[in-house]
C-alpha positions in Angstrom: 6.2 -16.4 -21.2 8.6 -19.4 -20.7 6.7 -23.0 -21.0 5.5 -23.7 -17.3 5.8 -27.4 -15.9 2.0 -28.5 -15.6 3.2 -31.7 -14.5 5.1 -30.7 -11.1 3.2 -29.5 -8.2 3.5 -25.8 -7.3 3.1 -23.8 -3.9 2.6 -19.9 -3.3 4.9 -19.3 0.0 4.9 -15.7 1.2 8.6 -15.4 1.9 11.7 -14.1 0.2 13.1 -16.9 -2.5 16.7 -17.0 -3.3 19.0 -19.4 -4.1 19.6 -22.2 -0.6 17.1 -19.9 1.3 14.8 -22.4 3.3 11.0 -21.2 3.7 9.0 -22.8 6.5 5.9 -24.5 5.1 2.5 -23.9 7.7 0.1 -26.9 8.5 -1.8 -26.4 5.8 0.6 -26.7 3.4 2.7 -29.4 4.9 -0.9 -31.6 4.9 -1.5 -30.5 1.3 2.1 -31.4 0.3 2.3 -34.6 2.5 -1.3 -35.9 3.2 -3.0 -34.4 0.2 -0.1 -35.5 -3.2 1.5 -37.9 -0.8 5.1 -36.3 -1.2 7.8 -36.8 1.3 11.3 -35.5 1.7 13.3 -34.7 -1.3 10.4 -34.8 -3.9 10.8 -32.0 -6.3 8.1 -28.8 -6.1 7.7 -25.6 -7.8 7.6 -22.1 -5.5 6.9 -18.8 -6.3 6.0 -15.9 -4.0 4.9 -13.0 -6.6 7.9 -10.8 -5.9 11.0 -13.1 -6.7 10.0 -15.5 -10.2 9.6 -18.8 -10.1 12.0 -21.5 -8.0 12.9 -25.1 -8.3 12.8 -26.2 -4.3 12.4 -29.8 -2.7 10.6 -30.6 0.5 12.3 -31.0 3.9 11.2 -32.6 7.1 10.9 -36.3 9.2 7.6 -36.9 9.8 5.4 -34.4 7.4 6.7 -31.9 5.2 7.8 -29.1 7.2 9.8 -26.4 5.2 11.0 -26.0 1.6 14.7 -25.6 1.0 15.2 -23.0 -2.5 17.4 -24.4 -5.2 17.6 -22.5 -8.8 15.1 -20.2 -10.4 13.2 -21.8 -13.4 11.3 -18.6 -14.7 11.8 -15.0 -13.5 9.0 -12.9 -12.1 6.7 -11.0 -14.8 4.5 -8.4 -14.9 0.7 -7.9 -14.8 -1.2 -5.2 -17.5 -2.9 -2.5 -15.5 -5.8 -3.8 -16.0 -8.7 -3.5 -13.4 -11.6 -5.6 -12.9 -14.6 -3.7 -11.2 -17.8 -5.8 -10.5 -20.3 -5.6 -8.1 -19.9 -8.7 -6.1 -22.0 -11.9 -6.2 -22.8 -14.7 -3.5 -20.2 -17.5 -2.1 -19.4 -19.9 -5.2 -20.5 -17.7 -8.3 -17.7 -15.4 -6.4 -15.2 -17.7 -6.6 -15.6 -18.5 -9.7 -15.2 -15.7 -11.1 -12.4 -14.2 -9.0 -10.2 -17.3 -10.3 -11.6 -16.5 -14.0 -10.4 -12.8 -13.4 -7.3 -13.9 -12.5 -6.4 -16.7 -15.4 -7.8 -13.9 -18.3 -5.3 -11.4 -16.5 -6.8 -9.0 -14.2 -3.8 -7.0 -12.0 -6.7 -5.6 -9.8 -9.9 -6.8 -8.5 -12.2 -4.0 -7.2 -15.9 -5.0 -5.9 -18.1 -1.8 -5.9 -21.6 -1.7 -4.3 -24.5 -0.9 -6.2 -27.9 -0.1 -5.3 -28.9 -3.9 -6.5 -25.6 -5.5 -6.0 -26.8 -8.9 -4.5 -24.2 -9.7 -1.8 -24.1 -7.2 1.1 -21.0 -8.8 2.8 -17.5 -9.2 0.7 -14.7 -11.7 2.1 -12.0 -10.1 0.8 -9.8 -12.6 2.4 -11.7 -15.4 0.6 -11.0 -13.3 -2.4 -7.2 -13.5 -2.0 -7.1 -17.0 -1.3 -9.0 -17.7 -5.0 -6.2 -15.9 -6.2 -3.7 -17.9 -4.9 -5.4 -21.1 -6.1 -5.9 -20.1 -9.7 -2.4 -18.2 -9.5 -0.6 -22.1 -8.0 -2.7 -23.9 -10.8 -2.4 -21.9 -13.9 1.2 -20.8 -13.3 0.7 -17.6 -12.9 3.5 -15.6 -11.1 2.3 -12.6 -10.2 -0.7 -11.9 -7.8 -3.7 -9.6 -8.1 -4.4 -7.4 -6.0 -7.8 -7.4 -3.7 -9.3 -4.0 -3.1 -11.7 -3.6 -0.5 -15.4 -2.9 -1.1 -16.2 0.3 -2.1 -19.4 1.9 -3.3 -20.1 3.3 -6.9 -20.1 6.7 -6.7 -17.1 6.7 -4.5 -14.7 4.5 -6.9 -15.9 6.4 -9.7 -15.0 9.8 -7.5 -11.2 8.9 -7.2 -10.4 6.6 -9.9 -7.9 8.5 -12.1 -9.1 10.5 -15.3 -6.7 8.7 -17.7 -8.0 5.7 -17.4 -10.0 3.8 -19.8 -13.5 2.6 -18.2 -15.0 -0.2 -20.0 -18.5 0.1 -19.1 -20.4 -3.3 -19.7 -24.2 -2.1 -20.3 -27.0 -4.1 -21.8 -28.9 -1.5 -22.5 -26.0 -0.4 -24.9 -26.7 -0.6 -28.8 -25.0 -3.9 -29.8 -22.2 -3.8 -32.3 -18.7 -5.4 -32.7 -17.4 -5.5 -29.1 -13.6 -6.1 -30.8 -14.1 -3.2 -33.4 -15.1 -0.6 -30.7 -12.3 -1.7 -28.6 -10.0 -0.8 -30.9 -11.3 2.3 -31.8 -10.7 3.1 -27.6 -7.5 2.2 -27.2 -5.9 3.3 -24.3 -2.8 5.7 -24.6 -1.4 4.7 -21.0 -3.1 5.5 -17.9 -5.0 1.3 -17.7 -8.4 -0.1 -18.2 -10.7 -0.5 -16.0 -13.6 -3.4 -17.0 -16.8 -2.5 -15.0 -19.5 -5.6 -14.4 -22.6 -4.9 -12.7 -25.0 -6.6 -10.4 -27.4 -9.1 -12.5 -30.4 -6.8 -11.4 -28.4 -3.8 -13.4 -27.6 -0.4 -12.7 -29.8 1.9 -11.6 -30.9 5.2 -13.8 -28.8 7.6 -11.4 -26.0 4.5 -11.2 -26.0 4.8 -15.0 -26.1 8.6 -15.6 -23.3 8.7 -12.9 -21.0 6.3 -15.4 -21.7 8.1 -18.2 -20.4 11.4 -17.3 -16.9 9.8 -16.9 -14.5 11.3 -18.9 -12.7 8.4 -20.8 -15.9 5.5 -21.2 -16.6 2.8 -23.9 -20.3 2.2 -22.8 -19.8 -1.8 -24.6 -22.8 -4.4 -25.1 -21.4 -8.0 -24.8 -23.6 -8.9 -27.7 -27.3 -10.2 -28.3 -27.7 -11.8 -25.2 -28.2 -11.4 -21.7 -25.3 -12.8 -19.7 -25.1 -13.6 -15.7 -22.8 -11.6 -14.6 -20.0 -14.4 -13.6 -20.2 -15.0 -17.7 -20.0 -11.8 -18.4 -16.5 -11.2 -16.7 -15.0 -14.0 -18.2 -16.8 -12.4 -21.6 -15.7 -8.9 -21.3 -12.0 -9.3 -20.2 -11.8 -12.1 -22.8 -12.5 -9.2 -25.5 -10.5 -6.7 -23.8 -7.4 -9.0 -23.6 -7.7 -9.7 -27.4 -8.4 -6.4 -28.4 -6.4 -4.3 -25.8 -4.2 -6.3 -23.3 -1.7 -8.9 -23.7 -2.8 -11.2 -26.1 -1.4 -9.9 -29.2 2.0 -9.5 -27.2 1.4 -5.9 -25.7 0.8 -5.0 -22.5 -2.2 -2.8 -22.4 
């Protein structure tokens, strides 16, 4: 990936970018741009959309920052590996974090399943999708994840498709070298999909159910017992090295 600009602020707008195009900016974002970094008509910022790259724009307006006008693409748009991240969901800030930790390690998909211990019974999706914009704006990141809606276990495991990979994140697996028995699954095609559960842990039927999938890694994340907001970060870490992008192919 081209070096991204850390330095220069940078704003998700959900509007076609091209070249003298002019996106309107809404309150919040005129505050955050004018109120918030203090920057008034002219100054330089950094816009992407998820769809069209990466554009060098400059703010417009009198009195606060009112619309954007588009001036030159700086990076084009990329692509996400088709990887999933299935977790059952946890409570308000533990969420957050690790919806914007699934997005900077590379997640295309975020997928909460319930489970008969999952913690939080209520899922703000639309909380989610703003966590992914955040990380997405600070980390430049140019293309978004997608939020699925809840759904429970047995149904996601019902029509996810065969050829996928399920990377099944059990303590009560044996523990041996995460990295190694990555490797040994690699996926031909067809994605990954990285399954977290609820800190309580799967139920007996819950784990039965996972095991009869057809393509599973049933993977231990090591000697100790992780919450499950480490544990994401944890098992698409290994995934990414072992699988996914970080060598330089997709996975």
């Amino acid at each position: 990936m081209p070096s991204h600009d850390f330095r220069g602020p940078r704003l998700f707008v959900d509007a076609p970018l091209a070249q003298d195009a002019r996106v309107a900016l809404d309150r919040d974002q005129g505050n955050y741009l004018g109120n918030v970094l203090r920057l008034a008509a002219g100054a330089p910022i950094l816009a992407f959309n998820g769809r069209d790259g990466e554009w060098q724009a400059a703010i417009e307006g009198r009195k606060r920052p009112d619309s954007l006008v588009i001036l030159q693409q700086i990076r084009p748009q990329d692509g996400l590996a088709d990887l999933a991240y299935v977790f059952a969901p946890l409570k308000h800030a533990r969420l957050d974090y690790m919806v914007q930790k699934a997005v900077e390690m590379g997640a295309a998909t975020l997928q909460p399943v319930l489970t008969r211990f999952t913690q939080a019974s209520r899922v703000n999706t639309e909380r989610m999708r703003a966590n992914v914009v955040e990380a997405a704006e600070q980390c430049g990141i140019l293309s978004l994840a997608t939020v699925s809606e809840p759904l429970p276990l047995e149904r996601f495991l019902g029509q996810r498709a065969a050829g996928r990979l399920l990377v099944f994140c059990d303590e009560a697996a044996e523990v041996e070298n995460p990295v190694l028995a990555l490797q040994n699954a690699r996926a031909e095609g067809g994605g990954i999909d990285v399954l977290i559960g609820p800190e309580g842990g799967f139920a007996e039927e819950e784990r039965a159910l996972l095991l009869r999938q057809p393509r599973i890694l049933r993977l231990a994340l090591g000697p100790r017992i992780l919450r499950a907001d480490t544990a994401a970060v944890a098992a698409l870490a290994l995934v990414q090295a072992a699988l996914g992008d970080w060598g330089g192919a997709a996975a």
